[in-house]
BAPADREN-285596 format. One line per 5 residues: number of its first residue (from 1); their letters; for each residue x, y, z of N, C-alpha, C. Coordinates in nm, 2 decimals. Layout:
NUM> A> X,Y,Z,X,Y,Z,X,Y,Z ~ ...
***
This chain:
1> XXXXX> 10.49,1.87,13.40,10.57,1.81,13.29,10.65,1.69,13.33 ~ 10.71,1.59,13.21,10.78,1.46,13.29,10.89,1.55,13.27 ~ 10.97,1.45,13.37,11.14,1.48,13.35,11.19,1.43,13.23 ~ 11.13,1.40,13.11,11.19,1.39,13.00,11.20,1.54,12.90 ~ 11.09,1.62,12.95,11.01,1.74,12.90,11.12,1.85,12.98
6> XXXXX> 11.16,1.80,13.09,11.27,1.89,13.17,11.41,1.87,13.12 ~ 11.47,1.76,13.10,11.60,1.72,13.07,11.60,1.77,12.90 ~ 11.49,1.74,12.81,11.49,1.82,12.68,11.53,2.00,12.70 ~ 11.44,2.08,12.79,11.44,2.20,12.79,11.56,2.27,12.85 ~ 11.62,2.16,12.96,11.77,2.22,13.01,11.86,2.20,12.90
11> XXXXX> 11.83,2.03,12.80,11.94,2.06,12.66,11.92,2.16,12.60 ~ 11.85,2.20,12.56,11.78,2.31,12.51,11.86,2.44,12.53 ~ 11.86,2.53,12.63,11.90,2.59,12.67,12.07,2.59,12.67 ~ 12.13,2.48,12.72,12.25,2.45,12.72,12.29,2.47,12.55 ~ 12.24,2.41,12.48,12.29,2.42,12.35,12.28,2.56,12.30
16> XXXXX> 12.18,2.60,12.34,12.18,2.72,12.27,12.24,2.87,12.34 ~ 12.31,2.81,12.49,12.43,2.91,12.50,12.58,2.90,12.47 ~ 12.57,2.73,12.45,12.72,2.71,12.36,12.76,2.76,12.25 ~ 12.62,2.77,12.17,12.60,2.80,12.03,12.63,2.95,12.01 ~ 12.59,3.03,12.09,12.57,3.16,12.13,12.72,3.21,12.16
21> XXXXX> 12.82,3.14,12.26,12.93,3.13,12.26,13.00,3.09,12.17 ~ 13.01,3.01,12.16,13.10,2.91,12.01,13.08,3.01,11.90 ~ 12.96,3.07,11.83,12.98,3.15,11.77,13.04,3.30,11.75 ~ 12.98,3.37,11.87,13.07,3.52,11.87,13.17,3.51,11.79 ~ 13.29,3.46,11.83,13.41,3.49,11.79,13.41,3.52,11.58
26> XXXXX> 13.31,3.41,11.57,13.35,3.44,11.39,13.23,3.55,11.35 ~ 13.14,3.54,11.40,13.04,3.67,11.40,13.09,3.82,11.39 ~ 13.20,3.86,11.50,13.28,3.97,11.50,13.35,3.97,11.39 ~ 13.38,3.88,11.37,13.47,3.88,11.24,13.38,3.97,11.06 ~ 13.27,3.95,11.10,13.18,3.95,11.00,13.13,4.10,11.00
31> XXXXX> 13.03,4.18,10.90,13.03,4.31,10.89,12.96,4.30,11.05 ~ 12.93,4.48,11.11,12.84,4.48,11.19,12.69,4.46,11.16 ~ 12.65,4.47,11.07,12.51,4.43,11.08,12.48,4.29,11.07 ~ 12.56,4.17,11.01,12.61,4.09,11.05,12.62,4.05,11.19 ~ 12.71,4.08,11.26,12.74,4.09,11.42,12.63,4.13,11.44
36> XXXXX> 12.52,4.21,11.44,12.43,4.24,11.52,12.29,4.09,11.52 ~ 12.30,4.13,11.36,12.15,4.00,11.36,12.25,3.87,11.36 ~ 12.30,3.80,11.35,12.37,3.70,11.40,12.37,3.64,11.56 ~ 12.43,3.76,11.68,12.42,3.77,11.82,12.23,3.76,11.87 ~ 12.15,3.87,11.79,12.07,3.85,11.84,11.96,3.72,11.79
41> XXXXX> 11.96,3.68,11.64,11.93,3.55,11.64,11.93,3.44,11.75 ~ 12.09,3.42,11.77,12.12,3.31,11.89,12.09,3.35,12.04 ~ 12.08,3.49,12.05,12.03,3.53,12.19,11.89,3.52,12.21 ~ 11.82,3.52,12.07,11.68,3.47,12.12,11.63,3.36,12.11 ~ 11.72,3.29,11.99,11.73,3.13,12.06,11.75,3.06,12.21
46> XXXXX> 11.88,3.14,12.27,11.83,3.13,12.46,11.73,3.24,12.55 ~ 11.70,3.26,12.50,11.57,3.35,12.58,11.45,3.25,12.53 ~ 11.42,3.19,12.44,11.30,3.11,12.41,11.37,2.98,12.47 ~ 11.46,2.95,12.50,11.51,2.82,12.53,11.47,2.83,12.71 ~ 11.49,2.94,12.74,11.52,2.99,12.88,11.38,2.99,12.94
51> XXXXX> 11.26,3.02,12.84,11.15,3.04,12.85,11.09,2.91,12.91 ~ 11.10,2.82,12.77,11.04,2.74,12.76,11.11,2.59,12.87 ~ 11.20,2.63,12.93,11.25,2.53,13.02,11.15,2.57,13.18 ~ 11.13,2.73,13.17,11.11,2.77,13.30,10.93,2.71,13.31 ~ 10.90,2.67,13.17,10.72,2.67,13.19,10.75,2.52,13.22
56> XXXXX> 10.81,2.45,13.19,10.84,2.31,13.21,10.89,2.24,13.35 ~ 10.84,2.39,13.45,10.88,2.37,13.58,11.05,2.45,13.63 ~ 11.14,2.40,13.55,11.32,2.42,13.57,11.33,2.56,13.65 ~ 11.37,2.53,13.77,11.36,2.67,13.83,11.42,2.79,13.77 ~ 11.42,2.91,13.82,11.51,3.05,13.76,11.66,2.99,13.74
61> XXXXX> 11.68,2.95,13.89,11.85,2.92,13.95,11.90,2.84,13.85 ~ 11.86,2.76,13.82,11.88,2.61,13.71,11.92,2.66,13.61 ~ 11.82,2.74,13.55,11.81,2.77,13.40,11.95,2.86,13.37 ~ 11.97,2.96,13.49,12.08,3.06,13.44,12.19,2.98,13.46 ~ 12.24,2.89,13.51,12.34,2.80,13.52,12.36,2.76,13.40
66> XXXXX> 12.22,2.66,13.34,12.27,2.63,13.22,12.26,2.72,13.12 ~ 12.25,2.81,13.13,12.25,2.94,13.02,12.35,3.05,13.02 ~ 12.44,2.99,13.12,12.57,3.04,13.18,12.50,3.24,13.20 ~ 12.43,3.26,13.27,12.38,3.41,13.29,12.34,3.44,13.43 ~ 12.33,3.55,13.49,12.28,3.55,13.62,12.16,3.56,13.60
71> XXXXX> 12.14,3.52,13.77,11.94,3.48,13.75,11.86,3.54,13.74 ~ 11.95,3.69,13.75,11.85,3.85,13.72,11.79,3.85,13.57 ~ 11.90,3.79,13.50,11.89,3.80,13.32,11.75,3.69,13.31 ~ 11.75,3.54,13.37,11.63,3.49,13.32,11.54,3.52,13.42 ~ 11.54,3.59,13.52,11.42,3.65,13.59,11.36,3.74,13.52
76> XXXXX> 11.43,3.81,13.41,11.43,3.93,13.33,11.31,3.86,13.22 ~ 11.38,3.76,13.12,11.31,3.69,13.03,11.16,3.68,13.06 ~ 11.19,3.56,13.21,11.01,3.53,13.22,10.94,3.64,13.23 ~ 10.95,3.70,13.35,10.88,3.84,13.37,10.81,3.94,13.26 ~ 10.93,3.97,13.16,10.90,3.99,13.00,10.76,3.90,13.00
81> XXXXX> 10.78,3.82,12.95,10.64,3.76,12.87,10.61,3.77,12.79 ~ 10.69,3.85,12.69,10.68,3.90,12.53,10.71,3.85,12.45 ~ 10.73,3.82,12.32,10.77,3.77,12.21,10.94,3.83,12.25 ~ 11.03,3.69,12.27,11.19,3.75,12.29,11.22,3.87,12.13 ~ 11.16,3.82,12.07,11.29,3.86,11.94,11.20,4.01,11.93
86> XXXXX> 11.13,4.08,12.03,11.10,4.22,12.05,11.18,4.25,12.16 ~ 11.23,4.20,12.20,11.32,4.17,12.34,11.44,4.31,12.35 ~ 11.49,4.35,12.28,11.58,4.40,12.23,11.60,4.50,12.09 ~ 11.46,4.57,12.09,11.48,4.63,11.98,11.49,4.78,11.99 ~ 11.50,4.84,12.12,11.55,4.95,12.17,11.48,5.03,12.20
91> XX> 11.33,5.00,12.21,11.19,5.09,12.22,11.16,5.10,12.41 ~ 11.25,5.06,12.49,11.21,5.03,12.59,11.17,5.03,12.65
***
């Protein structure tokens, strides 16, 4: 991939754990089922973010940095190799 295809995928990522952050706070505010699909929307927005940076070359180490997570969580992702948004639905 060029380093244009890298620098997109790490924005990528980065945005969509600020977004993930920035949001909580008014989420909670909101009912829980609300709070639930709200969190997990944007959490599968960085797990596909996380994905799609890692096929684009961006190492594990990199990605969790900008995904602010440890590199167990996006080791976890790739590994997966499933559709994220089944990621978390409790069937485990």
């Amino acid at each position: 991939m060029s380093d244009l295809d890298t620098r997109r995928a790490r924005r990528a990522v980065r945005q969509a754990a600020r977004h993930l952050a920035q949001d909580a706070p008014s989420l909670t505010a909101a009912s829980a089922g609300a709070l639930r699909a709200g969190l997990a929307a944007r959490a599968t927005r960085l797990r596909r973010a996380a994905l799609a940076a890692w096929l684009t070359g961006v190492p594990e180490h990199v990605i969790a940095v900008d995904a602010r997570v440890p590199v167990r969580v996006v080791h976890g992702w790739i590994t997966q190799r499933h559709a994220p948004e089944h990621a978390d639905n409790g069937s485990g």
